[in-house]
GUDOGU-552480 format. One record per residue: residue number from 1; residue in three letters; chain; x, y, z of N, C-alpha, C in turn. Coordinates in pm, whole numbers. Atoms other than C-alpha are relative to their C-alpha. Last residue first. Layout:
# residues N
- resi,resn,chain,n.xx,n.yy,n.zz,ca.xx,ca.yy,ca.zz,c.xx,c.yy,c.zz
- NUM,Ala,A,X,Y,Z,X,Y,Z,X,Y,Z .
...
This chain:
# residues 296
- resi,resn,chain,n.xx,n.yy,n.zz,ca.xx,ca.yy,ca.zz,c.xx,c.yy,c.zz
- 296,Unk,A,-128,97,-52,8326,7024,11999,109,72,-85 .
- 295,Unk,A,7,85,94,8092,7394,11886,137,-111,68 .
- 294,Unk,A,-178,-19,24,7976,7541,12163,11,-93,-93 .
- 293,Unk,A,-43,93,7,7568,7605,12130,116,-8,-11 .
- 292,Unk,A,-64,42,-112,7453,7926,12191,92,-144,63 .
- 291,Unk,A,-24,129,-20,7407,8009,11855,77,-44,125 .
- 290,Unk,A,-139,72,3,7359,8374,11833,-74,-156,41 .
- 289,Unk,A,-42,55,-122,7013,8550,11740,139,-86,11 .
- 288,Unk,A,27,154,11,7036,8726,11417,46,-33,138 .
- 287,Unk,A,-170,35,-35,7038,9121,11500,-74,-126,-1 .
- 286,Unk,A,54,75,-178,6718,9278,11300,181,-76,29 .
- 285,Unk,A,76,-85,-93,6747,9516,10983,32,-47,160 .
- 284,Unk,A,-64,64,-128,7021,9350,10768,-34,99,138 .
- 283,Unk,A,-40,-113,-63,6952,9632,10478,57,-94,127 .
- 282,Unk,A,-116,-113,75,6895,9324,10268,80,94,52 .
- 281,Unk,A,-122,115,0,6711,9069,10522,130,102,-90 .
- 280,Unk,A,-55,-34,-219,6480,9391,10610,114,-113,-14 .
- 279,Unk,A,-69,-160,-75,6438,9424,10255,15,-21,129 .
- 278,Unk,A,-154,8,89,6387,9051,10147,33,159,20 .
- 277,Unk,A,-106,114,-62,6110,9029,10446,152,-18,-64 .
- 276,Unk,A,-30,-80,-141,5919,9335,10377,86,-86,2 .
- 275,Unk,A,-126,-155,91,5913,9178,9982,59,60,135 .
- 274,Unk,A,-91,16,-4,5722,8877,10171,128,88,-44 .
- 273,Unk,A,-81,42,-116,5522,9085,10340,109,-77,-61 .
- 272,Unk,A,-132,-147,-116,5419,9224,10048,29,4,45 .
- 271,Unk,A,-127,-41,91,5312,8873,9894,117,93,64 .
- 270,Unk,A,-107,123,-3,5121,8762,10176,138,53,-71 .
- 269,Unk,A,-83,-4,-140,4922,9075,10172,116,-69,14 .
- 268,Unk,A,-80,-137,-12,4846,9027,9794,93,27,110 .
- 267,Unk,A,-128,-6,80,4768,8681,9852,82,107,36 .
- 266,Unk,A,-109,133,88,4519,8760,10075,117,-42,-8 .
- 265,Unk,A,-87,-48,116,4412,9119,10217,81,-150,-91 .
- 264,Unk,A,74,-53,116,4147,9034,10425,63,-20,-99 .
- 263,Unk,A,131,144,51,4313,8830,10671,-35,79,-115 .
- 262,Unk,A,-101,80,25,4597,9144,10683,-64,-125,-117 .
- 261,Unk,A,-65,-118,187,4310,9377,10720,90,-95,-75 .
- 260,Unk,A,101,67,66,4212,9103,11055,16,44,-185 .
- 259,Unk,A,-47,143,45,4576,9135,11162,-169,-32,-69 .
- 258,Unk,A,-101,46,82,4559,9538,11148,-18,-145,-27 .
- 257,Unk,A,17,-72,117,4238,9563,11318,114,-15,-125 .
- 256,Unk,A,184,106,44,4290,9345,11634,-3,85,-124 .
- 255,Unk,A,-72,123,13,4662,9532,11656,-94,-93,-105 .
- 254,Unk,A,-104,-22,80,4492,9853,11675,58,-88,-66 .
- 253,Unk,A,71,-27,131,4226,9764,11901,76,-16,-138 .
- 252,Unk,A,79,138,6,4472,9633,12149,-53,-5,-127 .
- 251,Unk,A,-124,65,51,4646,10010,12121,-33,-152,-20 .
- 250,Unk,A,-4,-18,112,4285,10097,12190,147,-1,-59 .
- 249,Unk,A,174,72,68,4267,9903,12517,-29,49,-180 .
- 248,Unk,A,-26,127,0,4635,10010,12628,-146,-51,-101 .
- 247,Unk,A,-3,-21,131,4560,10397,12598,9,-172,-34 .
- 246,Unk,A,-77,121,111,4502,10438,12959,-26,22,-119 .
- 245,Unk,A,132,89,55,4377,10781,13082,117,-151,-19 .
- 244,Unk,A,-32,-36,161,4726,10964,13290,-143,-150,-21 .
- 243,Unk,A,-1,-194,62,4691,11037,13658,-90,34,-102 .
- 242,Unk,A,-27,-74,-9,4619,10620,13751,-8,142,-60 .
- 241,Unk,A,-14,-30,-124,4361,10398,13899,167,109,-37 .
- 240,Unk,A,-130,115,-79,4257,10333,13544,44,93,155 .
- 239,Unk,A,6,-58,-163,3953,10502,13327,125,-134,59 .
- 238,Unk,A,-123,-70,3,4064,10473,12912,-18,4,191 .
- 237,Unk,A,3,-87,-130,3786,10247,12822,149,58,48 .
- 236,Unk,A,-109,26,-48,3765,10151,12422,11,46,183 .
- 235,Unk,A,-11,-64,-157,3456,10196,12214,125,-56,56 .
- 234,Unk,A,-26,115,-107,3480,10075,11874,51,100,130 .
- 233,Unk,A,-99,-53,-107,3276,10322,11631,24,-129,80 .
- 232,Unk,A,-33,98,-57,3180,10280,11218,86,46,168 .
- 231,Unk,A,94,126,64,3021,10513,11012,53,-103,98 .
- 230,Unk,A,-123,58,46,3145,10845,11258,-86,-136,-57 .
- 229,Unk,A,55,-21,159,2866,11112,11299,150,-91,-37 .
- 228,Unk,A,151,-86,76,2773,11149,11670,31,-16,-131 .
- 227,Unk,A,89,71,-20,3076,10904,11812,-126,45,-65 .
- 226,Unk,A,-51,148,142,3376,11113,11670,-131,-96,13 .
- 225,Unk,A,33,-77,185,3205,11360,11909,47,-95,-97 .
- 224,Unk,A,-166,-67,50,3206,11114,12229,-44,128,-107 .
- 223,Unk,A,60,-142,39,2816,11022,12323,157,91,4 .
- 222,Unk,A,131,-21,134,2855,10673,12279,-35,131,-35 .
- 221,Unk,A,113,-13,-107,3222,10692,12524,-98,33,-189 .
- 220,Unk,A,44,44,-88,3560,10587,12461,-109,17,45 .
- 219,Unk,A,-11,-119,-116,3714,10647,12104,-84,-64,149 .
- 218,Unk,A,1,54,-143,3811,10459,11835,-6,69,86 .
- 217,Unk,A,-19,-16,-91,3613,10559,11498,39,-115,139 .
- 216,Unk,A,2,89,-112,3600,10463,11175,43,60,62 .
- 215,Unk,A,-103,-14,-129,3518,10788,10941,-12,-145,116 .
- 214,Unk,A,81,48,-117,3344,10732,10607,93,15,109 .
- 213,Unk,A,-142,167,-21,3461,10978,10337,-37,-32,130 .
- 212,Unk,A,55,110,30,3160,11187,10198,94,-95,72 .
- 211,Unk,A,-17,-29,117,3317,11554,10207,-27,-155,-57 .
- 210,Unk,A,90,-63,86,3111,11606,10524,85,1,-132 .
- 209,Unk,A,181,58,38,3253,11338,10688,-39,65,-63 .
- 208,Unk,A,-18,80,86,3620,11453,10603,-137,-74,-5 .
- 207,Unk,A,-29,-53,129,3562,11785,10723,53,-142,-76 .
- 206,Unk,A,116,-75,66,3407,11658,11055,21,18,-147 .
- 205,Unk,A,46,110,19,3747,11422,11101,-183,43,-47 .
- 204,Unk,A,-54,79,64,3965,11724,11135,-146,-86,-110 .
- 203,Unk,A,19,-30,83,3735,11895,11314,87,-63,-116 .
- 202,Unk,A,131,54,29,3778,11625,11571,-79,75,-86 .
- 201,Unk,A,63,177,-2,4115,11546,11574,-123,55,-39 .
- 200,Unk,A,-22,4,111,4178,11968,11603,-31,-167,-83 .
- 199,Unk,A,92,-25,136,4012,11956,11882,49,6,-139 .
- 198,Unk,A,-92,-111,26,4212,11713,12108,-85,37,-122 .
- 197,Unk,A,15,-9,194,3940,11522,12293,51,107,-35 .
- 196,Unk,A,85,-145,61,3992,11513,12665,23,-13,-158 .
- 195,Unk,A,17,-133,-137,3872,11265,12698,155,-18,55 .
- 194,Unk,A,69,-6,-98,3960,11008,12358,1,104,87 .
- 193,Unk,A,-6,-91,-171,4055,11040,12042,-70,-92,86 .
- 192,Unk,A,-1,60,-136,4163,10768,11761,-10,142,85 .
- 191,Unk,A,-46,-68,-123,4069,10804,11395,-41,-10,153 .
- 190,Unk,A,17,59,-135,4047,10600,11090,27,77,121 .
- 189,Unk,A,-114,-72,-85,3956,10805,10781,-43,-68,92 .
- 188,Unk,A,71,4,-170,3790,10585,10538,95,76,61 .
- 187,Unk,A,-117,42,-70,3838,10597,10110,-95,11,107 .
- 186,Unk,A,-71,130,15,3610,10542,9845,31,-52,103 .
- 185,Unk,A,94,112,-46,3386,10826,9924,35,-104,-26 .
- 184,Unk,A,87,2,79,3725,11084,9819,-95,-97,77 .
- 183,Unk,A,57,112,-35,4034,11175,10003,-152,-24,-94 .
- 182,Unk,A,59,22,93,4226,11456,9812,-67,-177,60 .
- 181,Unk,A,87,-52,81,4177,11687,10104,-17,-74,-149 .
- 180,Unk,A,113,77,-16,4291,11457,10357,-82,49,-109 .
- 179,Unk,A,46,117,163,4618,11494,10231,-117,-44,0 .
- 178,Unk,A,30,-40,181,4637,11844,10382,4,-102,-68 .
- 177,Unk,A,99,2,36,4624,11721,10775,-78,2,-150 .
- 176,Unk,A,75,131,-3,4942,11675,10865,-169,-42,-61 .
- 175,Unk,A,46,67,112,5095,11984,10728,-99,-139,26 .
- 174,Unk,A,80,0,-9,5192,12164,11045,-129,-16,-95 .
- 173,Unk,A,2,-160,31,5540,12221,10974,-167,27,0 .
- 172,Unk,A,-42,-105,-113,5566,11846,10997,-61,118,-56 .
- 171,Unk,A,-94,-88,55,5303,11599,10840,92,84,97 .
- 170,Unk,A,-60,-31,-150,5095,11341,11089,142,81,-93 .
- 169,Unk,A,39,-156,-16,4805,11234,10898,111,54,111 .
- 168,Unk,A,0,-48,-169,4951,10879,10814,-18,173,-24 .
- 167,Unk,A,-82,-100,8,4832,10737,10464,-3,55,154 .
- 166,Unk,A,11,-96,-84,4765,10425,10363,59,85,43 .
- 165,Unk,A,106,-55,7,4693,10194,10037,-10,75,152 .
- 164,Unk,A,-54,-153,9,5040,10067,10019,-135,126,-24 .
- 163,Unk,A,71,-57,123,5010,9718,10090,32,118,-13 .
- 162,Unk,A,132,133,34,5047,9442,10390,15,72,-125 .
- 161,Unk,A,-82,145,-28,5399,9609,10601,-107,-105,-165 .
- 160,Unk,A,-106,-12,46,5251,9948,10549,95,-156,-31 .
- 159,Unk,A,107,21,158,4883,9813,10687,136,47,-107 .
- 158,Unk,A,27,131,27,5099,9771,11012,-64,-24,-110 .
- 157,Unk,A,-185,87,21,5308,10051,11038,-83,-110,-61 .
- 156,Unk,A,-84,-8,139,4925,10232,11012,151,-54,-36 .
- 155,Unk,A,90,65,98,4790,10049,11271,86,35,-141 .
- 154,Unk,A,-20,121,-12,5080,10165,11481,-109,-89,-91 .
- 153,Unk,A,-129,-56,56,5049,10533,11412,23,-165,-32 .
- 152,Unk,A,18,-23,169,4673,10563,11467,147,-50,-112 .
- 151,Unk,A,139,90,40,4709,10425,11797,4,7,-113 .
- 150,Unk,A,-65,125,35,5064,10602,11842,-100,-128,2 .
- 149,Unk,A,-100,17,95,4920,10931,11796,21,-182,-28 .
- 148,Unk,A,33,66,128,4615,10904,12063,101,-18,-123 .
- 147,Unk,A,6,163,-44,4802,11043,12342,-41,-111,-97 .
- 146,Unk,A,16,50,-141,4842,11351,12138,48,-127,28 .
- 145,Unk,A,-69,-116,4,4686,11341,11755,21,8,196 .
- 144,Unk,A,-17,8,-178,4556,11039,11640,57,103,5 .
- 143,Unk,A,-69,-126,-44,4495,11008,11214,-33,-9,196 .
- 142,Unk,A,-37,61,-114,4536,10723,10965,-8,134,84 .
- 141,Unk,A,-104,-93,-67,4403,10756,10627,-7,1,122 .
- 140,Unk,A,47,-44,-164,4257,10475,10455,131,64,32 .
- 139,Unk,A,-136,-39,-71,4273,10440,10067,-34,29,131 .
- 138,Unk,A,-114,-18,113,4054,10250,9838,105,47,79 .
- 137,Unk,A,20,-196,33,3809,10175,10136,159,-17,-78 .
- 136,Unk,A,57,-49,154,3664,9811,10130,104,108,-28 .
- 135,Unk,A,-51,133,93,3914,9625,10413,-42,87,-142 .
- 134,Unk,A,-101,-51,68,3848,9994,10590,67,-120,-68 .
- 133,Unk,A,2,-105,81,3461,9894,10635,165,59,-64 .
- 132,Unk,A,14,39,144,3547,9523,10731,-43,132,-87 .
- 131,Unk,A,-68,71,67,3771,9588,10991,-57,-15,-138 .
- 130,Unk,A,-99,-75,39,3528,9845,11149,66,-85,-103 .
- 129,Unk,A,83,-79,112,3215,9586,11124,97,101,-16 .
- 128,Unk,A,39,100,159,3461,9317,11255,-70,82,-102 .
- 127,Unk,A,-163,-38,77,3571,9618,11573,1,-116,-144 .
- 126,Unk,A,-117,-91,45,3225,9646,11650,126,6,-102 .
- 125,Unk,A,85,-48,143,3090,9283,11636,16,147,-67 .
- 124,Unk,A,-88,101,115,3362,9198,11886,-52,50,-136 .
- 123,Unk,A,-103,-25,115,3231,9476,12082,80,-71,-78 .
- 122,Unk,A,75,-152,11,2906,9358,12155,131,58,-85 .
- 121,Unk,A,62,-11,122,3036,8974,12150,-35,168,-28 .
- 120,Unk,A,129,14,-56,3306,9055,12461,-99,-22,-144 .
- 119,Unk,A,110,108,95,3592,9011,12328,-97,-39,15 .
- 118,Unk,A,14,-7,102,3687,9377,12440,-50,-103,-86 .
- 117,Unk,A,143,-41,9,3617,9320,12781,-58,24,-131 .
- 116,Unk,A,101,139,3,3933,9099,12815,-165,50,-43 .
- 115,Unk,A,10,13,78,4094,9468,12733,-98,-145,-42 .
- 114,Unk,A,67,-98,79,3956,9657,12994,23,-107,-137 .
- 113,Unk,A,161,41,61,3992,9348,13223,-49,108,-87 .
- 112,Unk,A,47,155,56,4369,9323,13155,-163,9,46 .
- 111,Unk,A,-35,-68,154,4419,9748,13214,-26,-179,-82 .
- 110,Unk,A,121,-76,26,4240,9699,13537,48,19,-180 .
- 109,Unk,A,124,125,-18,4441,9391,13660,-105,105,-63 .
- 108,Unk,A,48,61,112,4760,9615,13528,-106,-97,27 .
- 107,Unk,A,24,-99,122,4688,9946,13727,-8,-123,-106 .
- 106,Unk,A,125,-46,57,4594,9760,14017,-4,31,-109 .
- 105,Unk,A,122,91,18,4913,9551,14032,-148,95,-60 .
- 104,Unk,A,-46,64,113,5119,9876,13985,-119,-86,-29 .
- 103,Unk,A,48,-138,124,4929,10091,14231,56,-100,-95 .
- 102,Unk,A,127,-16,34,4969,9783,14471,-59,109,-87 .
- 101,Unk,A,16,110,86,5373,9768,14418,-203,-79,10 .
- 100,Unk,A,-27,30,113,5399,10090,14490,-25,-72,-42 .
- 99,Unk,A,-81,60,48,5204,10134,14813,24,11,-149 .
- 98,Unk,A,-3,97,5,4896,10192,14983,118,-58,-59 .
- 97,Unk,A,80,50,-101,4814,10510,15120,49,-147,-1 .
- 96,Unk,A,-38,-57,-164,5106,10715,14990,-96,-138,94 .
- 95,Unk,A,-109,87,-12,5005,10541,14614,82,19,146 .
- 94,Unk,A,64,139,-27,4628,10646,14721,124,-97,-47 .
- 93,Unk,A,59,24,-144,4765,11000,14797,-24,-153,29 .
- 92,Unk,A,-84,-14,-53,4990,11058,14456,-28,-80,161 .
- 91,Unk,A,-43,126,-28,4684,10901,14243,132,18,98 .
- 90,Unk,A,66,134,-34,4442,11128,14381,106,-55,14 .
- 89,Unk,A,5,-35,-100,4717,11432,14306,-67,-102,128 .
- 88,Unk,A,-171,-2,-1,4790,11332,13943,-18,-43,171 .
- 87,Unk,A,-26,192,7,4397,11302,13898,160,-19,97 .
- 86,Unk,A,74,27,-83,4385,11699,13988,25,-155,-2 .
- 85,Unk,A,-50,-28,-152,4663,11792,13789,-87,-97,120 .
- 84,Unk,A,-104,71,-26,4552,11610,13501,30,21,123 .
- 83,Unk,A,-126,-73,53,4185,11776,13480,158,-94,41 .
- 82,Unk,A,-78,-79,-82,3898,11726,13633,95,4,-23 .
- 81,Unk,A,-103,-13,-35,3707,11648,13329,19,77,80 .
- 80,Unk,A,-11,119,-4,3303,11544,13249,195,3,-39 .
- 79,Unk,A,-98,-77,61,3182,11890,13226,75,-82,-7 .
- 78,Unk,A,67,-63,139,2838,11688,13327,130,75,-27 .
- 77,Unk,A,91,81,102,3033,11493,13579,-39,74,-116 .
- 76,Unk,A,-84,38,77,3176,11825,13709,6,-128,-87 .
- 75,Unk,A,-3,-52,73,2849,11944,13788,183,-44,-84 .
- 74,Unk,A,92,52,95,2780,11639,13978,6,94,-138 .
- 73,Unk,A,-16,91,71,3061,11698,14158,-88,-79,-128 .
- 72,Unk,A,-106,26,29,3039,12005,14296,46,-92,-65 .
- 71,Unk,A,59,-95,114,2662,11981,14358,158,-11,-62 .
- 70,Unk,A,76,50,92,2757,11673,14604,-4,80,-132 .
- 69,Unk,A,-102,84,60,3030,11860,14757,-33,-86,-89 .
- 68,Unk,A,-40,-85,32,2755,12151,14880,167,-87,-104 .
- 67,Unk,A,75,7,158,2541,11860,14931,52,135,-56 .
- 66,Unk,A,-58,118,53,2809,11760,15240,-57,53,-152 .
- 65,Unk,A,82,108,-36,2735,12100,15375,50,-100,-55 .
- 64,Unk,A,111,1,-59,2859,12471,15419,-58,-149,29 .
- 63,Unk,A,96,-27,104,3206,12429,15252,-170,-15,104 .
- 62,Unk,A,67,-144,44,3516,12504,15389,-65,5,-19 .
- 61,Unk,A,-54,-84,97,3696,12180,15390,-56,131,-61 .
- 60,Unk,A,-157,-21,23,3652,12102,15744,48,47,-128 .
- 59,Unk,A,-25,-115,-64,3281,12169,15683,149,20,4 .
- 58,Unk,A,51,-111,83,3232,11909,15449,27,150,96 .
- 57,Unk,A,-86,-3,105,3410,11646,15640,-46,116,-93 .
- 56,Unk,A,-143,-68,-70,3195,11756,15921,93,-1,-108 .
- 55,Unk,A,1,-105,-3,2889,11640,15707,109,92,47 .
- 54,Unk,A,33,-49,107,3007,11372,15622,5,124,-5 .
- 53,Unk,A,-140,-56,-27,3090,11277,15989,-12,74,-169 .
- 52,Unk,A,-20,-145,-53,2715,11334,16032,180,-4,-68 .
- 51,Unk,A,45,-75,109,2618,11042,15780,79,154,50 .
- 50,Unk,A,140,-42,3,2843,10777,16009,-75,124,-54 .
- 49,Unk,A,39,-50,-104,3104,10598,15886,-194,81,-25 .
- 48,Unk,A,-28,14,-137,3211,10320,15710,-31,57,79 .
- 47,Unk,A,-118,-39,-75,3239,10475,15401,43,-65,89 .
- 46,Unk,A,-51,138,59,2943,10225,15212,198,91,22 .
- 45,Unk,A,6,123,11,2740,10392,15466,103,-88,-25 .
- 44,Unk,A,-43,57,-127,2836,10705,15449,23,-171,50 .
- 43,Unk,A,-154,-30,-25,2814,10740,15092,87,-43,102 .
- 42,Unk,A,-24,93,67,2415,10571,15138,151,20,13 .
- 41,Unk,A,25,108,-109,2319,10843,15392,114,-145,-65 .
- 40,Unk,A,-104,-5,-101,2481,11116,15142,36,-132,100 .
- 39,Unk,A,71,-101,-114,2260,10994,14850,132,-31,134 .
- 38,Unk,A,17,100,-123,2441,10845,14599,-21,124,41 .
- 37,Unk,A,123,45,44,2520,11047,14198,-70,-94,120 .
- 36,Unk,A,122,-84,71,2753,11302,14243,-154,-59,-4 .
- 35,Unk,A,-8,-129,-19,2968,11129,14487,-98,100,-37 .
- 34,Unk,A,124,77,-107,2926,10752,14352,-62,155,100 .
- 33,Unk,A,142,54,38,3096,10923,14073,-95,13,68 .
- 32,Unk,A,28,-136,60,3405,11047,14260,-152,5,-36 .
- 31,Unk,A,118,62,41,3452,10707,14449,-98,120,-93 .
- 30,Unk,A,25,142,49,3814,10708,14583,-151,-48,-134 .
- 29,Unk,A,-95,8,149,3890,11025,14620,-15,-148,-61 .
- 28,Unk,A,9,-111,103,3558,11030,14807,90,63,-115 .
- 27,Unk,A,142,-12,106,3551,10777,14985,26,81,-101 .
- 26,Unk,A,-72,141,120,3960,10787,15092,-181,-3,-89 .
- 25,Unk,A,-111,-74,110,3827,11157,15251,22,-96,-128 .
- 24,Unk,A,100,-61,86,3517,10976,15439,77,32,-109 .
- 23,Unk,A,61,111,93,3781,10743,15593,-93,59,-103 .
- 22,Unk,A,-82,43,95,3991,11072,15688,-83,-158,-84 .
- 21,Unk,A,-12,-89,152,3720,11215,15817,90,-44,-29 .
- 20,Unk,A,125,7,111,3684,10933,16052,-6,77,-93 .
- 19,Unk,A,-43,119,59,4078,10900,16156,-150,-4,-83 .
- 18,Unk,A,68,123,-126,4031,11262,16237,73,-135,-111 .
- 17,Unk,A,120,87,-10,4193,11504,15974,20,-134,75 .
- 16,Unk,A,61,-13,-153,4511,11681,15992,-155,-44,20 .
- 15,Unk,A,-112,58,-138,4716,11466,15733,-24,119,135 .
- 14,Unk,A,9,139,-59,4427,11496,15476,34,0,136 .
- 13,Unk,A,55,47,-84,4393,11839,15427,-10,-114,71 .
- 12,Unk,A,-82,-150,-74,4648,11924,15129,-86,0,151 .
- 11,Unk,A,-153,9,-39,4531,11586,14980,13,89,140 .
- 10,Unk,A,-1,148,-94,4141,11670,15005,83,-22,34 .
- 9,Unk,A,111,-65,-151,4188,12057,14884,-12,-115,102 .
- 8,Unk,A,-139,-63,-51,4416,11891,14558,-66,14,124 .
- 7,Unk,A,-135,129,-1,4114,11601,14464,117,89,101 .
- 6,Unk,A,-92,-21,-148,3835,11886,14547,99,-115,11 .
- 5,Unk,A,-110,-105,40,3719,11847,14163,77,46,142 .
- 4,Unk,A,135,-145,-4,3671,11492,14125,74,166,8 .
- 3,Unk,A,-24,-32,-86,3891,11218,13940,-88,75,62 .
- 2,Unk,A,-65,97,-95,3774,10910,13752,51,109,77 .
- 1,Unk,A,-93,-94,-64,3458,11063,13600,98,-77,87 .
């Protein structure tokens, strides 16, 4: 859980609160989790202050007790979204508290160890056992829907460039979905959600498991839905100090997947790229860098 659910109620309170309820306050937008799941004494503690102001902080915002903020949170854990607004509102307070150019930094030292985390052996062996299920599959279909789009969208530019064995689920008039029907146990549907999981993604991707076709999955958590019945999953973390999830870590993915397909693909690959290369030189796709050099 990166936001909780008294995020707005905390704000909108802050700026008449003590200097100690206000340290309890930064806890607690700060540490949502630690919230549901730390004993009050402990909260305090690793607040700075002392257990009672807790409790006061709980009263100032209306509520009978500190474990009246505890229950609150723990139940939103298990419903496991507070919602945009609410995040939005965190990150408005803790860029007030600290600055622009420390919300920046944070956001990219957290978005470089999500992805450094990725070559970790655990998921290395992941995203090689993905790579090598849609290397087999006669045709892989590409589908993200949302934030997720340009995960699915960008792999697929990139297997376009290598071959012609893929298909993007992303029709207008609300067609995207109807080529899945002539997919067969050959092929793989690759698909990208994460929280909040857009449902149509994830019936989607049901109706292609149950018609045999293997589903790789990128998504962020073991107990996702794409995660309960997908042949192949690479986890990805989306939590970041701001509003909006990251997407950076499975845009990574994306890349890592395409260039290994590439490896796979040989010759062949080789070839089609080079054909990409006498069409984009034909149509005179890219601007030729100038010659900065004066000529005597």
């Amino acid at each position: 859980m990166h936001q909780g659910p008294l995020t707005e109620a905390i704000i909108t309170a802050f700026e008449g609160m003590s200097t100690q309820l206000q340290a309890a306050a930064r806890y607690v937008l700060d540490h949502p989790s630690d919230v549901a799941l730390l004993s009050m004494r402990e909260q305090a503690r690793q607040a700075g202050v002392q257990p009672a102001t807790m409790t006061r902080f709980a009263k100032h915002l209306g509520l009978d007790g500190y474990d009246a903020i505890r229950n609150l949170y723990a139940e939103a854990m298990r419903s496991g979204d507070a919602g945009f607004a609410g995040k939005a509102g965190a990150q408005a307070l803790s860029q007030r508290l600290k600055g622009d150019h420390a919300l920046a930094a944070e956001m990219l030292q957290s978005i470089g160890g999500q992805i450094a985390r990725l070559a970790e052996p655990r998921s290395l062996d992941r995203i090689v056992n993905a790579a090598a299920t849609l290397a087999k599959a006669r045709r892989i279909y590409c589908l993200g829907l949302r934030a997720s789009h340009a995960v699915a969208w960008h792999l697929h530019y990139i297997l376009t460039l290598i071959g012609d064995k893929t298909t993007m689920l992303d029709g207008i008039a609300g067609t995207g979905a109807d080529a899945i029907g002539t997919a067969t146990p050959d092929d793989v549907l690759l698909v990208a959600s994460v929280l909040p999981y857009t449902r149509a993604t994830i019936e989607v991707a049901e109706y292609a498991r149950h018609r045999g076709v293997n589903v790789v999955a990128i998504t962020d958590s073991e107990v996702a839905p794409l995660a309960q019945f997908a042949t192949a999953t690479i986890l990805v973390s989306t939590e970041g100090p701001s509003f909006f999830h990251t997407m950076s870590p499975a845009f990574a993915v994306a890349e890592v997947l395409g260039a290994l397909l590439a490896g796979h693909g040989g010759e062949e690959a080789v070839e089609a790229l080079r054909r990409f290369d006498e069409q984009l030189a034909s149509f005179n796709v890219h601007i030729k860098p100038r010659n900065s050099k004066r000529q005597p």
